[in-house]
C-alpha positions as CSV (number, residue, x, y, z in Angstrom):
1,X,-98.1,-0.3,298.7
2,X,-94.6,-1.9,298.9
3,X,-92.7,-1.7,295.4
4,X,-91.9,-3.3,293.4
5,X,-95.0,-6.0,293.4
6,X,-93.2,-9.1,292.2
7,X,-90.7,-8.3,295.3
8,X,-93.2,-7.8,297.7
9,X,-95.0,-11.4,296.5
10,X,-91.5,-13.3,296.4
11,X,-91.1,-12.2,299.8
12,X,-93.7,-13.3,301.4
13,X,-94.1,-16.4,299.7
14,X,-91.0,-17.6,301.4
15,X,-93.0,-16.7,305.2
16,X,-94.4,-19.3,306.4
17,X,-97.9,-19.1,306.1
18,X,-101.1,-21.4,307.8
19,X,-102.1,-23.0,304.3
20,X,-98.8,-23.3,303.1
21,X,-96.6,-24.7,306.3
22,X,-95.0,-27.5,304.4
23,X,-94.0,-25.7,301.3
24,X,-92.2,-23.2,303.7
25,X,-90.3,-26.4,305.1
26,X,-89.2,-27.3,302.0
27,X,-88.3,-24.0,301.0
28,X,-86.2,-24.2,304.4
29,X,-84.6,-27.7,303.4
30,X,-83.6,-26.3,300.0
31,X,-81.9,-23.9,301.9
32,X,-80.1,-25.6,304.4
33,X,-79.1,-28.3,301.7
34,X,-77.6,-25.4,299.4
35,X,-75.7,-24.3,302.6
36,X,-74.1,-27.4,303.3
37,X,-73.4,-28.2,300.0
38,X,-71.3,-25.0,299.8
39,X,-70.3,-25.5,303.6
40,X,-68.6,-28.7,302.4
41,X,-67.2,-27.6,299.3
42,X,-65.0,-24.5,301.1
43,X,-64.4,-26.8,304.2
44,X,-62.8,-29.7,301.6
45,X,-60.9,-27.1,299.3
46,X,-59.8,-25.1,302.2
47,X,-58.0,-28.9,302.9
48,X,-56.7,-29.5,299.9
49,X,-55.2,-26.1,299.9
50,X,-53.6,-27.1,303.3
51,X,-51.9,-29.8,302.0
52,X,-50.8,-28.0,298.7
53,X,-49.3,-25.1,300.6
54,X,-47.8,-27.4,303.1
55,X,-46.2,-29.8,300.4
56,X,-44.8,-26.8,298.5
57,X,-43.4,-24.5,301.6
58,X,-43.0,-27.0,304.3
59,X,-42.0,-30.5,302.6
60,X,-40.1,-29.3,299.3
61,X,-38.5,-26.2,301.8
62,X,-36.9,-29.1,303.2
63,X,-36.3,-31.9,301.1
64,X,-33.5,-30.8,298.2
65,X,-35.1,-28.9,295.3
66,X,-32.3,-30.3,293.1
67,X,-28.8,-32.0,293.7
68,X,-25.9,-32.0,291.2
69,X,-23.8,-35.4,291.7
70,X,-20.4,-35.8,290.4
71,X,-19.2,-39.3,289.6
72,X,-16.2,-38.6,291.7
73,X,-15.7,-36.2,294.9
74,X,-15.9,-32.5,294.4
75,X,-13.4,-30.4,295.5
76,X,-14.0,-27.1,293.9
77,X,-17.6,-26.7,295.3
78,X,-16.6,-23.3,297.2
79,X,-16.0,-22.0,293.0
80,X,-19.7,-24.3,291.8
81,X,-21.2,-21.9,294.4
82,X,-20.5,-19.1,292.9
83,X,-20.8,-20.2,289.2
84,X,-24.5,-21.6,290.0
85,X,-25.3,-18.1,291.8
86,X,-25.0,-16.1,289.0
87,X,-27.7,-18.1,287.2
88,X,-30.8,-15.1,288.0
89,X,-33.1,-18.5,289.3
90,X,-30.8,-20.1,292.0
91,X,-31.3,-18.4,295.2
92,X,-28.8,-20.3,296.8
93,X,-26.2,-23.5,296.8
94,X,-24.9,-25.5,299.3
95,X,-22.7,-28.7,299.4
96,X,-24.2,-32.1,300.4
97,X,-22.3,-35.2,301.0
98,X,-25.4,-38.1,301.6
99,X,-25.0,-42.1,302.5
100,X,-27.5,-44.1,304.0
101,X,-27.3,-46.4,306.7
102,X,-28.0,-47.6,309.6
103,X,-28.5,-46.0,313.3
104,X,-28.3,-48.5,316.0
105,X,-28.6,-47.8,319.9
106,X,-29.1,-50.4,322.8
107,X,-30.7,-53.0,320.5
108,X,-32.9,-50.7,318.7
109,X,-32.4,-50.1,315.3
110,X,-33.6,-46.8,312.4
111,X,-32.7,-46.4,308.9
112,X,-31.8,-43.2,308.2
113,X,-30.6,-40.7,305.4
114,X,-27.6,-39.2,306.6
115,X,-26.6,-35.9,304.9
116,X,-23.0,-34.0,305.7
117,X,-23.8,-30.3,305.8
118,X,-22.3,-26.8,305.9
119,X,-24.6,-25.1,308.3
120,X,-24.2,-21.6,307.6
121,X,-25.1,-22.5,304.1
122,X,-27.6,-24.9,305.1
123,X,-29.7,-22.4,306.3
124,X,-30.2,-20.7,302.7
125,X,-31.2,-23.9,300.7
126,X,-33.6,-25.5,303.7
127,X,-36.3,-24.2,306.7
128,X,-35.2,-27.6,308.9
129,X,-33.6,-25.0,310.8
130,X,-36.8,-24.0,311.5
131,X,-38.6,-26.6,313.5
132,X,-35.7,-27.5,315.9
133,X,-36.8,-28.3,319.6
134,X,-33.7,-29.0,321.0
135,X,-30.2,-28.1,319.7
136,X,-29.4,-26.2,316.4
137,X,-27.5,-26.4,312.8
138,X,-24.7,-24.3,314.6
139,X,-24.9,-27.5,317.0
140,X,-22.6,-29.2,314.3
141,X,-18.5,-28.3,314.4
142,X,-16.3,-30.2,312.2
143,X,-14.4,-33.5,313.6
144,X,-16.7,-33.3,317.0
145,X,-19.0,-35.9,314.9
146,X,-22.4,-34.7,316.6
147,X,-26.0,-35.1,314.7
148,X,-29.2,-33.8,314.5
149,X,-32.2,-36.2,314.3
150,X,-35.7,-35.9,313.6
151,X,-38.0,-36.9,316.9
152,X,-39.6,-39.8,315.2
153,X,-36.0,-41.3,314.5
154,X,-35.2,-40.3,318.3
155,X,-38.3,-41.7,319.5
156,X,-37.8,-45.1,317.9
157,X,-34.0,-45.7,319.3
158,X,-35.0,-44.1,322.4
159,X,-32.0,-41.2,322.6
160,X,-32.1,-38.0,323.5
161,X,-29.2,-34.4,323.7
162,X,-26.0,-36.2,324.5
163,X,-26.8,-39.6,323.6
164,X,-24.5,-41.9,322.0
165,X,-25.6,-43.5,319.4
166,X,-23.7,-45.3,316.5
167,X,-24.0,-45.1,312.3
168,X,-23.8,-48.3,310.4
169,X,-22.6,-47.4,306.9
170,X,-23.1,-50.2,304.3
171,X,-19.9,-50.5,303.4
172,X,-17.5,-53.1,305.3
173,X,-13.5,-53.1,306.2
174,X,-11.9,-56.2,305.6
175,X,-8.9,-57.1,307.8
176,X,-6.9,-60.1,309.2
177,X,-9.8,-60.6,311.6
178,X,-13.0,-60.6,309.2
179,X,-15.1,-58.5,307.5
180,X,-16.4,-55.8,309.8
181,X,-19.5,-53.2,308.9
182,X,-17.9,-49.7,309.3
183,X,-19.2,-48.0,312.2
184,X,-18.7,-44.3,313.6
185,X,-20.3,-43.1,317.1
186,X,-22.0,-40.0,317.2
187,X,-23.1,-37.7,319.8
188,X,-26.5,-36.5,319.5
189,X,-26.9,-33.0,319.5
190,X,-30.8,-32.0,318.4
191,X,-33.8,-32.8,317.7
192,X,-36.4,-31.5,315.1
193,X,-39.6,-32.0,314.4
194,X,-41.1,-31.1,310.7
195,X,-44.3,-33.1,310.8
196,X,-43.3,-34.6,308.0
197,X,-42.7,-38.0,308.8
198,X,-40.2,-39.2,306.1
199,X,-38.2,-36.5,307.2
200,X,-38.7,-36.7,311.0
201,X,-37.9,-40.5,311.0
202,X,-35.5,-41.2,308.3
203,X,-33.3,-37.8,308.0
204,X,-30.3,-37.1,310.0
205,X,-28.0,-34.3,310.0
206,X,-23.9,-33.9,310.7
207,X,-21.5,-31.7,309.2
208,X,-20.3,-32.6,306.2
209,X,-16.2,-32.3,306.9
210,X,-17.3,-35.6,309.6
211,X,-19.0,-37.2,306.5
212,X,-16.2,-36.8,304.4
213,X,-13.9,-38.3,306.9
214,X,-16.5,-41.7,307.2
215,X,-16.5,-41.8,303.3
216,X,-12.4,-41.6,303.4
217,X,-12.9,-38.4,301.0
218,X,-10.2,-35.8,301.1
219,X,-10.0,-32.8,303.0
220,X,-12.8,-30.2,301.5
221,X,-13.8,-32.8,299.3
222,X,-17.8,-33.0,298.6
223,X,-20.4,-35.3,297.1
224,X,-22.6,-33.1,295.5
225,X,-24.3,-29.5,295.5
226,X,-27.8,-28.6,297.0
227,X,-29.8,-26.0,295.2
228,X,-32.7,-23.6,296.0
229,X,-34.6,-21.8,293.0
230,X,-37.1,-19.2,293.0
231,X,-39.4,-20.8,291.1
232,X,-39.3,-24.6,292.2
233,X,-41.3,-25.5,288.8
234,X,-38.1,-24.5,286.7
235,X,-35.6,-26.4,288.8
236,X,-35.7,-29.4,286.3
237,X,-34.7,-27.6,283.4
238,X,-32.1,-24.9,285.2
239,X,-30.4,-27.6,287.3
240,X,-30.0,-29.5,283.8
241,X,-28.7,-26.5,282.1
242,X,-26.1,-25.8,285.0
243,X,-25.3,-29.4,284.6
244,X,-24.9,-29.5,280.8
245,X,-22.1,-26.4,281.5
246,X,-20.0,-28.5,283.8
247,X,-16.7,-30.8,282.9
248,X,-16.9,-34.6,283.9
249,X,-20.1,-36.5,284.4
250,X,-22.9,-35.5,286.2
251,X,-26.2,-36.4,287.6
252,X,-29.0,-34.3,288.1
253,X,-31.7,-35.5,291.0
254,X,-34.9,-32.6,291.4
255,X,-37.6,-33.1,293.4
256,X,-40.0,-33.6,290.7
257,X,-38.2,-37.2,290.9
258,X,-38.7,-37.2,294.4
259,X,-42.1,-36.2,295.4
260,X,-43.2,-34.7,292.2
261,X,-46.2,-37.7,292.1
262,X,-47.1,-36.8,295.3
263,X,-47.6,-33.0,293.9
264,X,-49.4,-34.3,291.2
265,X,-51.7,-36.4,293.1
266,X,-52.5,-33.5,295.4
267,X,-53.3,-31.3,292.5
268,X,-55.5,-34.0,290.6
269,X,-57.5,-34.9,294.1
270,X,-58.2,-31.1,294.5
271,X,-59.5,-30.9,290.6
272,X,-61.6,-34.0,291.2
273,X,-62.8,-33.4,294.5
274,X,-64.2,-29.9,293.4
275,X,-65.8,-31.3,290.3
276,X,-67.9,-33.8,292.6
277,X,-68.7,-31.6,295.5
278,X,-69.6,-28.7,292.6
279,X,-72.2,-31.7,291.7
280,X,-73.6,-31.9,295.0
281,X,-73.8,-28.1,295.2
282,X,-75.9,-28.5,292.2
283,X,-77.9,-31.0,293.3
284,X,-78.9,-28.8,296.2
285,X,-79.4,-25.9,293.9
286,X,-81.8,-27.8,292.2
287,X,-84.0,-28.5,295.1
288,X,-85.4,-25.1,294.4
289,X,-87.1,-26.5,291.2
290,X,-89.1,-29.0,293.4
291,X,-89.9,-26.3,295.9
292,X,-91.1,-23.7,293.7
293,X,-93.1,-26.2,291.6
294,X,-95.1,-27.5,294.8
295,X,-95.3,-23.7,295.6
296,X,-96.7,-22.6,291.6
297,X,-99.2,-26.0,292.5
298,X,-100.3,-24.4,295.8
299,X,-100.4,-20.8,294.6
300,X,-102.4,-21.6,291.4
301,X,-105.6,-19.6,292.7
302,X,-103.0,-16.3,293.7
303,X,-101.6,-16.8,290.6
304,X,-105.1,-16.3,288.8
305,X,-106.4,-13.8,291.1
306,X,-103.1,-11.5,290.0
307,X,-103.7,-11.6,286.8
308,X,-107.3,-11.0,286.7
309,X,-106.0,-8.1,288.3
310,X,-103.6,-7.0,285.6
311,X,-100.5,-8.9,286.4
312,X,-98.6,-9.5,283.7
313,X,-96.6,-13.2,282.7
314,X,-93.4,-11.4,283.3
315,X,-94.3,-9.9,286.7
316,X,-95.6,-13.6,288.0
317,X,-92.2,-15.3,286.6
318,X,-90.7,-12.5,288.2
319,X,-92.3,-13.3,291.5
320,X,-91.0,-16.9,291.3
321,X,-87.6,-16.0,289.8
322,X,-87.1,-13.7,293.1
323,X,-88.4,-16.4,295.5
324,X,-86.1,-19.2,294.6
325,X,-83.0,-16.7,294.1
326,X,-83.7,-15.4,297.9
327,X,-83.3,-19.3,298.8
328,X,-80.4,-19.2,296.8
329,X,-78.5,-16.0,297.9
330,X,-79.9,-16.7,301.7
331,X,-78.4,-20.9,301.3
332,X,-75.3,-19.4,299.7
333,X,-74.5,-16.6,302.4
334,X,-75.4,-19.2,305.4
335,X,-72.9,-22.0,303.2
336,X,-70.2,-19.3,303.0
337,X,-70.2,-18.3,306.5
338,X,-69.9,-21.6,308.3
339,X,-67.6,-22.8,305.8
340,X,-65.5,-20.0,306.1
341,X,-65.2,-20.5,310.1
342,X,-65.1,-24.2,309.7
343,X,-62.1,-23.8,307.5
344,X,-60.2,-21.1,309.8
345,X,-60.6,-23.1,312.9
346,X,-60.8,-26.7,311.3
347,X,-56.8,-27.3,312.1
348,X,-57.7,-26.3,315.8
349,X,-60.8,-28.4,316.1
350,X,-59.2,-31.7,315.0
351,X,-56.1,-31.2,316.9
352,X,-58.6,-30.9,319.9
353,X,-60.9,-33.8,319.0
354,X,-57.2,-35.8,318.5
355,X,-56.2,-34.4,322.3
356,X,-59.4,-35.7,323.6
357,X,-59.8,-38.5,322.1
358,X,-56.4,-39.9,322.1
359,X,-56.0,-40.8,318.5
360,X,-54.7,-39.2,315.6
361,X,-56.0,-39.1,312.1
362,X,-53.1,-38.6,310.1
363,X,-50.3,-40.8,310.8
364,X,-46.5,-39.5,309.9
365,X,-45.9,-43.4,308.8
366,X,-48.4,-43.3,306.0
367,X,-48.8,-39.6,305.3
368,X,-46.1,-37.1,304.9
369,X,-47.6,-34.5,306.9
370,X,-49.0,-35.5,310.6
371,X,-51.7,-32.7,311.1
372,X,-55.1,-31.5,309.4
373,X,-53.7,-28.3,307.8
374,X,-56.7,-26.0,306.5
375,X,-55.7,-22.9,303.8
376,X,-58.8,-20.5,303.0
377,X,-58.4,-18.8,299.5
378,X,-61.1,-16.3,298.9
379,X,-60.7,-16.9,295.1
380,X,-62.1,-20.2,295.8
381,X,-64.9,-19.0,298.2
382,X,-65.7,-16.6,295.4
383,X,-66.2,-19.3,292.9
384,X,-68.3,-21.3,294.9
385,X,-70.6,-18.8,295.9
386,X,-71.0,-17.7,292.6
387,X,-71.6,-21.2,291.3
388,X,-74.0,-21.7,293.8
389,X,-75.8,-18.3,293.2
390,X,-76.2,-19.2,289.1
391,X,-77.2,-22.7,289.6
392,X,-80.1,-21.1,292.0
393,X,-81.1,-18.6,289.7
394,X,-81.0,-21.3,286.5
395,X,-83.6,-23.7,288.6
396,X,-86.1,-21.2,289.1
397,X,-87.1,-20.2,285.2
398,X,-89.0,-23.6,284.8
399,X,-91.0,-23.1,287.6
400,X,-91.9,-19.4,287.0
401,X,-92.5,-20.4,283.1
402,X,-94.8,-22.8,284.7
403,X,-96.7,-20.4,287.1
404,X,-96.5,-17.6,283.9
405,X,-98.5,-20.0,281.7
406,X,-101.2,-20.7,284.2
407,X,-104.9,-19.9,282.6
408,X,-107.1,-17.7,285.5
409,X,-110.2,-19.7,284.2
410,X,-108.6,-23.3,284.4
411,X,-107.1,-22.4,287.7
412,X,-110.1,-20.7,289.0
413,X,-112.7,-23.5,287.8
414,X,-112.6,-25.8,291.4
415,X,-112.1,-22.8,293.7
């Protein structure tokens, strides 16, 4: 005979026998519910990683880590640059002259951040250059006044590669004729797309000699000094310590300021979002205690039978114990397997269903990323499976207490 006998029982129990049809489809419910419990839970974490990974790597790669201000124009930032290297957590430095304005062309009209860069340093302190679909950072040579632009921005004034289009800064010129705004054409020369849309609609790019020249600054003459750290958590307090070692007045401006409650949220919503779905993992879990109750009820007359045959209470919990943890391990594995493809292809499938069905469900305007980005981590596939294989395992010691208890006379009396 098969061995061991409390395997053997277990096993079968689950097979879907003619007296005991509708315990074996709630035995299958219990299953499928555990599954898509754990399904959902890798699917919704795989998500959340997406949009961590995507904020830390995509967003804060190009958005300043932190900016040192000066209250007046720098004009030793070539010497900065190499006083900030030496610091063993900046990776790199680069100057950064910033004013916001206006961009204006045939009526239509954007607000943008305009930043004056170097852009052979540029490329060590962002990944913009990156994402470019037309044009490049080497696009922009000093006193040709040409700018890069993210396609939202571009979309909204209409321009594309070799557009005019002009910069309203918010300062004005007065002169014997009036007060005039200052303007300054530029020459669109590409176009980038992060899928960020703060950054794709509200960032432009021109070299920072031409941004000196529109802010009447002096030849190499700077606003500030864009820094890049190993360890983006520590750029608060080592942009602050660099600052604290510097002559003159100085502001400090990290991205903790910037989009650090956006990181935070991110974080919290992952912690919270776990902690409910773990609930409705355990829920499902628990629907094992129903099924092998209903299936001690029906069994009552096997269950007396084996132990008038010399079946001990710890070989019948046994048998009951290894029923429900099958359901569990067999709901987990089925859970971690769909999930697992639902989260590698889930970016894929909504960009599809978005293709087909002519919408999209995340919006650059209101979200700062304009895709579904899905990031498996088998740490947290490993968690949830074992989660889901305890919470099994705990629901099935009432019921097998239950079925160890049961008398062989009482149950035995009305067969």
């Amino acid at each position: 005979m098969f061995r061991p006998l409390s395997l053997f029982i277990g096993i079968r129990y689950i097979a879907a026998k003619r007296r005991n049809r509708l315990v074996s489809f709630i035995s299958l419910t219990s299953m499928l519910g555990l599954a898509l419990g754990v399904c959902v839970m890798i699917v919704v974490l795989s998500v959340m990683n997406g949009f961590d990974y995507e904020m830390r790597t995509r967003v804060l790669g190009m958005v300043p880590q932190a900016v040192l201000e000066s209250t007046q124009p720098v004009a030793n930032w070539e010497q900065l640059i190499a006083q900030f290297k030496q610091h063993p957590g900046v990776t790199a430095v680069a100057p950064l002259t910033q004013i916001q304005g206006l961009l204006t062309h045939q009526g239509q009209i954007q607000t943008v951040q305009l930043s004056g860069i170097e852009p052979a340093l540029e490329a060590r302190v962002s990944i913009i250059g990156e994402f470019f679909r037309e044009g490049a950072l080497d696009s922009l040579i000093p006193g040709e006044f040409k700018l890069l632009l993210g396609d939202r921005a571009a979309k909204a004034l209409g321009v594309g590669i070799g557009d005019k289009i002009t910069f309203v800064a918010p300062e004005a010129t007065i002169t014997p004729a009036g007060i005039f705004p200052r303007l300054k054409r530029f020459t669109v020369a590409g176009i980038f797309h992060s899928g960020a849309g703060e950054i794709d609609g509200h960032l432009a790019l021109a070299h920072q000699q031409d941004i000196a020249r529109l802010l009447r600054f002096s030849p190499g003459q700077v606003q500030s000094l864009r820094l890049a750290f190993a360890d983006i958590f520590a750029a608060p307090n080592i942009s602050w310590q660099l600052a604290r070692g510097l002559s003159g007045d100085w502001f400090v401006t990290d991205w903790m300021r910037s989009h650090g409650g956006l990181y935070q949220a991110i974080s919290v919503e992952k912690r919270m979002i776990a902690l409910l779905l773990l609930l409705i993992v355990a829920v499902a879990a628990f629907n094992i205690v129903s099924t092998l109750v209903m299936v001690v009820a029906d069994k009552k007359a096997d269950i007396a039978i084996l132990r008038t045959m010399g079946a001990s209470s710890p070989q019948i919990m046994r048998i009951f114990i290894i029923q429900g943890s099958l359901i569990g391990v067999i709901g987990t594995l089925v859970g971690v397997l769909l999930g697992c493809l639902g989260a590698e292809n889930l970016s894929l499938a909504v960009a599809w269903l978005e293709r087909l069905l002519g919408i999209q469900f995340l919006d650059a305007g209101v979200y700062f990323i304009d895709y579904l980005p899905s990031r498996l981590q088998m740490a947290d596939v490993l968690l949830i499976s074992s989660a889901a294989l305890i919470l099994s395992f705990f629901a099935t010691w009432y019921p097998a207490f239950r079925a160890a208890r049961t008398q062989p006379a009482e149950a035995l009396r009305h067969e």
